[in-house]
Structure formats: C-alpha cells, structure tokens
C-alpha positions in Angstrom: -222.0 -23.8 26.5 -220.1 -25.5 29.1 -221.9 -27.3 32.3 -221.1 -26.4 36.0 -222.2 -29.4 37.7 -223.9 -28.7 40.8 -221.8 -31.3 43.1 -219.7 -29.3 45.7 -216.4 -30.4 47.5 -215.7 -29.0 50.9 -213.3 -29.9 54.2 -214.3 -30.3 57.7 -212.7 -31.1 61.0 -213.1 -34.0 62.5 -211.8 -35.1 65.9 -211.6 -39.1 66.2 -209.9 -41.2 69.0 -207.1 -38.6 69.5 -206.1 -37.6 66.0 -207.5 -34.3 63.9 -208.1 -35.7 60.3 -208.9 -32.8 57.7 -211.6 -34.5 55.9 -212.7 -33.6 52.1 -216.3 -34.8 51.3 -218.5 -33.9 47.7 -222.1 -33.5 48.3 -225.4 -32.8 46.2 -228.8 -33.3 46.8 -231.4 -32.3 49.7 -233.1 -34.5 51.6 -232.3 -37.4 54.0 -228.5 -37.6 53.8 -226.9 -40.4 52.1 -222.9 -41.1 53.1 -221.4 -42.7 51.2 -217.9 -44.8 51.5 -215.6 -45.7 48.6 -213.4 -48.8 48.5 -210.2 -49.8 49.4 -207.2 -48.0 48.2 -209.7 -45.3 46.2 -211.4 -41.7 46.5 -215.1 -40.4 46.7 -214.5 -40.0 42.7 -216.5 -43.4 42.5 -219.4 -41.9 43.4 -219.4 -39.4 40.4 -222.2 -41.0 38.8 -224.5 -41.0 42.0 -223.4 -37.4 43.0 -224.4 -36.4 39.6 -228.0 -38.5 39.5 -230.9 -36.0 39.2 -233.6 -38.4 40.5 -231.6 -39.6 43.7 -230.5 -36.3 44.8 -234.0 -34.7 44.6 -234.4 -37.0 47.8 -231.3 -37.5 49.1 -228.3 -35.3 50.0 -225.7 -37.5 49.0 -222.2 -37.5 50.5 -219.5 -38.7 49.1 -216.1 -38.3 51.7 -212.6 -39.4 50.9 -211.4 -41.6 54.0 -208.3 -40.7 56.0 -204.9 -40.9 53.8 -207.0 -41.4 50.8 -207.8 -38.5 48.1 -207.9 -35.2 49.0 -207.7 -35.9 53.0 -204.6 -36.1 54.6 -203.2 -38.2 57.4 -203.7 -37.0 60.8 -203.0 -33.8 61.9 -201.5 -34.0 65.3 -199.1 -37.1 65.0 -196.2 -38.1 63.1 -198.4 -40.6 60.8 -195.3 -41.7 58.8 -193.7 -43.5 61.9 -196.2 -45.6 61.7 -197.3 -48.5 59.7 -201.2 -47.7 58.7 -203.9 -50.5 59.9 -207.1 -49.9 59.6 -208.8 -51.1 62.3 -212.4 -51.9 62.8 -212.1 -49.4 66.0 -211.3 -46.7 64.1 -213.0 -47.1 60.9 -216.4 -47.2 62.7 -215.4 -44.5 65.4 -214.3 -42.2 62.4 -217.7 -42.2 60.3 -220.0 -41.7 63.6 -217.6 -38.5 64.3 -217.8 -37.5 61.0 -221.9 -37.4 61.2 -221.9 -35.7 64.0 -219.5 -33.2 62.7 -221.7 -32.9 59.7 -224.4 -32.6 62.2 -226.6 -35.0 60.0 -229.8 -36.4 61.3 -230.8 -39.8 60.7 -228.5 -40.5 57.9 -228.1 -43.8 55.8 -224.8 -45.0 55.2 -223.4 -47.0 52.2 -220.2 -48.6 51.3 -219.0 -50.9 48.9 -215.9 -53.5 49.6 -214.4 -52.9 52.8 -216.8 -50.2 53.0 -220.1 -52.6 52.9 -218.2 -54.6 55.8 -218.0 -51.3 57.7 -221.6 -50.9 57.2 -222.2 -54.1 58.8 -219.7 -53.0 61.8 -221.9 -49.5 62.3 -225.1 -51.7 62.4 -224.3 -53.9 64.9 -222.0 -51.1 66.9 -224.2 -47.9 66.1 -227.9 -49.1 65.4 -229.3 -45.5 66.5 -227.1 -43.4 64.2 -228.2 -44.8 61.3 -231.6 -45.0 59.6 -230.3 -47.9 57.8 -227.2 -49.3 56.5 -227.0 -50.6 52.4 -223.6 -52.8 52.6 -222.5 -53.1 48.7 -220.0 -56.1 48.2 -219.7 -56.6 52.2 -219.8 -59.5 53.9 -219.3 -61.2 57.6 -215.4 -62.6 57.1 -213.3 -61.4 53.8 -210.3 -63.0 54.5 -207.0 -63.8 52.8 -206.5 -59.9 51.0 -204.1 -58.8 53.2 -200.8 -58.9 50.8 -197.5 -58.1 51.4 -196.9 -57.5 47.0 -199.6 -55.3 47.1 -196.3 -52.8 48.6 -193.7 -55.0 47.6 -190.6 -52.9 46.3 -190.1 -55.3 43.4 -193.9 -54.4 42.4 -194.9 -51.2 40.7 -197.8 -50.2 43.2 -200.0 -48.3 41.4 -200.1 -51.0 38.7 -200.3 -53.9 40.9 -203.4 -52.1 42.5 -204.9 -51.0 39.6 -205.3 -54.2 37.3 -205.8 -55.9 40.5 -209.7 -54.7 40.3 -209.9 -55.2 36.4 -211.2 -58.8 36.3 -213.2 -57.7 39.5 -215.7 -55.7 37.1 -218.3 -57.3 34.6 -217.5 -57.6 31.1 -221.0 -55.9 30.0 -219.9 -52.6 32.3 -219.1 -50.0 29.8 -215.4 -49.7 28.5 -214.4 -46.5 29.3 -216.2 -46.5 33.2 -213.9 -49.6 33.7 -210.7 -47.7 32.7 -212.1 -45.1 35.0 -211.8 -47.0 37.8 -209.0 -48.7 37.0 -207.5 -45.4 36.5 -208.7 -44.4 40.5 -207.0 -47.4 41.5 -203.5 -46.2 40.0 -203.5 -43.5 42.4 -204.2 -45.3 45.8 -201.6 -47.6 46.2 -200.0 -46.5 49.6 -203.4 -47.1 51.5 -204.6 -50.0 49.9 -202.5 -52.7 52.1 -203.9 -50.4 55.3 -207.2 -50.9 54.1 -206.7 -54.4 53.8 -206.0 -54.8 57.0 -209.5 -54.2 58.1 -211.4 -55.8 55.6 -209.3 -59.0 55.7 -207.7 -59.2 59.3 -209.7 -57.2 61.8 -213.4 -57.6 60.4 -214.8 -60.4 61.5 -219.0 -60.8 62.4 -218.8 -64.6 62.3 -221.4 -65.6 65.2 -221.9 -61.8 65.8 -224.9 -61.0 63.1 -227.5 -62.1 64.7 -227.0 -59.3 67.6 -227.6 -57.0 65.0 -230.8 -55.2 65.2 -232.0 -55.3 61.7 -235.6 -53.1 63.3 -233.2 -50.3 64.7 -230.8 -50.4 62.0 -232.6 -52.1 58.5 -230.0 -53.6 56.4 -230.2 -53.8 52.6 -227.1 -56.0 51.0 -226.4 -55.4 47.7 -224.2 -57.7 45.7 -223.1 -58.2 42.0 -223.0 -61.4 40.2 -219.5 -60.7 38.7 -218.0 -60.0 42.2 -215.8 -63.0 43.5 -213.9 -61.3 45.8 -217.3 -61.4 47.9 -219.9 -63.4 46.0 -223.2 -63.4 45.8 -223.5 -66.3 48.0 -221.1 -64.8 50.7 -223.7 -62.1 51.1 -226.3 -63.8 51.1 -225.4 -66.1 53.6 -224.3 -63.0 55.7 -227.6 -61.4 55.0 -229.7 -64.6 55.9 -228.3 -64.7 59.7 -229.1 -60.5 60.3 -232.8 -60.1 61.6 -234.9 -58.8 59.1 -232.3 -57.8 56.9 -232.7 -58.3 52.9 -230.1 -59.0 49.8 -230.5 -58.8 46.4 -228.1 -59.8 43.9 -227.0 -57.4 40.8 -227.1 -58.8 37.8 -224.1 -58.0 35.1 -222.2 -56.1 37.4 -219.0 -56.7 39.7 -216.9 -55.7 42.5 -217.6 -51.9 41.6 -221.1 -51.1 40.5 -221.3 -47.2 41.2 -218.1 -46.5 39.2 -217.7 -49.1 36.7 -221.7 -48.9 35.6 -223.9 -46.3 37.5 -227.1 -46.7 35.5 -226.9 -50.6 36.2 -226.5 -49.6 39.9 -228.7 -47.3 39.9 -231.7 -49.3 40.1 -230.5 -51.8 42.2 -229.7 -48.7 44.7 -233.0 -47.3 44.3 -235.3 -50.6 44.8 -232.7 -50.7 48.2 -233.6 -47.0 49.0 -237.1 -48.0 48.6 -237.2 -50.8 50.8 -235.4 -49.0 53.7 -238.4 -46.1 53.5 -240.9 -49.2 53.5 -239.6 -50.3 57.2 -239.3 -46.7 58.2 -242.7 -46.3 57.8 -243.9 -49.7 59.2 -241.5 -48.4 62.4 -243.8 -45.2 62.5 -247.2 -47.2 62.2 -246.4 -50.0 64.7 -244.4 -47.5 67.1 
C-alpha cells in the first residue's frame, strides 16, 4: 500500500519592494511556525527530511519556501527580470521573508537558514528583532567572503555540473551515500541563481562590528555549525556567535555544509537541542517580563 505523505505545497502572493513574486512554499506540522530557508543555488526539497519528521511537526508547523527564481517560484511578476543581472542583496533578501510572514500571516515565527540563508538569519535579527521569536543561523556567519565567481556562469563551464560537485566535498564523509547524491543532484538544477545568491552571501553581507547591536533578548540566536563545513567553519561561527548578546553555538559533529539534506537524523538532534534552548529563553522572557 502506497504512502501519501502528509507535506502540502501551495503558492502565495507576495508584494516586496515593488515586485509581485509568486511564491511556492511546503508545509507540515501545527504549532509555532518554523520557516525555513534553503541554500544558495537550491529548492525547499532540502528540507524533505524535516518536513517529513513526525516528532518536530507535532510542535512546529514547518515551512519550507523556495526563494525567488529558485524551484517552483518564478522571477518577478511585474518586471522584465531577464534585463537584468540578478543580485541578491541583503535589502531584499531580508525585506522578502518579513513580507512573506506577514503574507502567511504567521505569528511569532522562528526562522532558519542554512548557508547564505544562516547569514540572512543573522541580517533579520539585527534588522527585524520583533518578527521573530528567534533566529537558528545553520552554516552562517558575520563575513563569507571570496564566493562570488565569475566560473560558477562561465560559458566554457557546464553550470549545473560546476554547481553541483562544487558542494560534494562540502558534505561529511559519514553522511549517508545516497542523501549526498541527493543533494548533489538539487544542486544540478540551480545553476542560474547560484552566482545571484552569491552575491549576497559573499559581497553584500557583512555584520563585522555590527553583532553586537543585535538583541540576542528580543531576537535569541542559536548557531548551528558542522564540523565538516569549511566554507564557514566551526570557528567562523563561533567567533560570530561569541560577539551577539546572549546568543549560543554549538558545533555538529560528522556533518558538513548541508546537514538537513545530506543527513537529517544527524541534524535532527542538533535542531531539536536548538529548538529547545530558544523555548528555555522564551519562557525566562515570560517570568522576568
């Protein structure tokens, strides 16, 4: 007997500094909502694992949206996109997933990203600290530079290759076999964002000198790193994480650049001791207030 699994995709309008993006989003689970950002050059597929998770999405309504130009959402609407070169800016990036809450009308949601998306959790902490019950930034960090490639669109490249086994050696060895051909496999399909992406997590992000304005009572922060990752290490975030107020790391063991695609159940507990800690300060903030 065949399986229905109870994740659901849907579209929804959402109106951001001028331009109409039709945005597609997965979603499971009731509870406090949990949105969720994929990486660079990818799709909400990456989430699979945590939309799927029985035990998390008993308490959490888990969202899972594919960014602008990436998966199943299209460029903008109302403009001629392809006259334009795509940069991500930090601007947008942050002004798009506040519009998107609200167009989800979600209240007191908890965002997560990994890659460029853990720096954009870092950008909605210090820009957004009331919209958020708390931020978990997964492989982020205060300065990623040096990513932002010409080859990674060269015409002399094959693009979706380049991309692709451009994350392999960003994954632990011990993650299972086929979950790292998975996401290699997202990776093939990307290619014509990934340089955009780039351009925010390597070019526009910067928090040097900035993280100490972030409110880490308002807006708890819980960095999650893994110890295969050296695109953003371990130490990167943890240097990053030692300079927020209040905020916490902890470092992953046996897992990379990738942990909720290329090994869930390793992320898995990482993400719940996380989840647990940002429910600790939210009730310290209730006793105290």
């Amino acid at each position: 007997m065949s399986k229905i699994s109870p994740v659901t995709g849907h579209y929804v309008d959402v109106d951001v500094d001028g331009l109409l993006y039709k945005v597609f989003y997965l979603e499971n689970g009731t509870g406090q909502p949990l949105v969720c950002q994929h990486t660079a050059g990818c799709h909400n597929h990456q989430w699979r694992g945590l939309l799927e998770d029985e035990e998390i999405t008993a308490n959490y309504r888990v969202i899972a949206y594919d960014l602008p130009r990436h998966g199943k959402s299209d460029p903008p609407e109302n403009t001629e996109w392809w006259t334009e070169e795509y940069q991500l800016s930090a601007d947008h990036f942050a002004n798009f997933i506040v519009a998107l809450c609200d167009a989800l009308e979600l209240e007191n949601p908890i965002f997560m990203g990994s890659s460029f998306g853990g720096n954009i959790a870092l950008q909605l902490a210090l820009r957004h600290p009331d919209r958020f019950a708390g931020v978990i930034p997964v492989e982020g960090a205060d300065y990623s530079p040096g990513f932002y490639l010409d080859w990674w669109q060269h015409p002399h490249a094959n693009a979706a290759q380049v991309c692709a086994s451009g994350v392999w050696d960003l994954m632990a060895p011990q993650s299972p076999e086929a979950d790292r051909w998975k996401t290699w496999f997202y990776y093939s399909q990307g290619s014509e964002s990934f340089r955009g992406d780039l351009h925010f997590y390597s070019v526009d992000h910067d928090l040097r000198g900035k993280l100490a304005d972030i409110d880490g009572d308002r807006c708890p922060v819980v960095m999650l790193t893994g110890d295969y990752d050296y695109l953003t290490t371990p130490e990167d975030s943890a240097r990053t994480a030692a300079q927020i107020p209040n905020a916490e790391f902890i470092e992953m063991k046996e897992i990379g650049h990738f942990p909720m695609s290329e090994n869930h159940t390793v992320f898995r507990g990482y993400l719940i001791r996380a989840l647990e800690i940002l429910q600790n300060k939210a009730r310290k903030s209730v006793t105290t207030s």
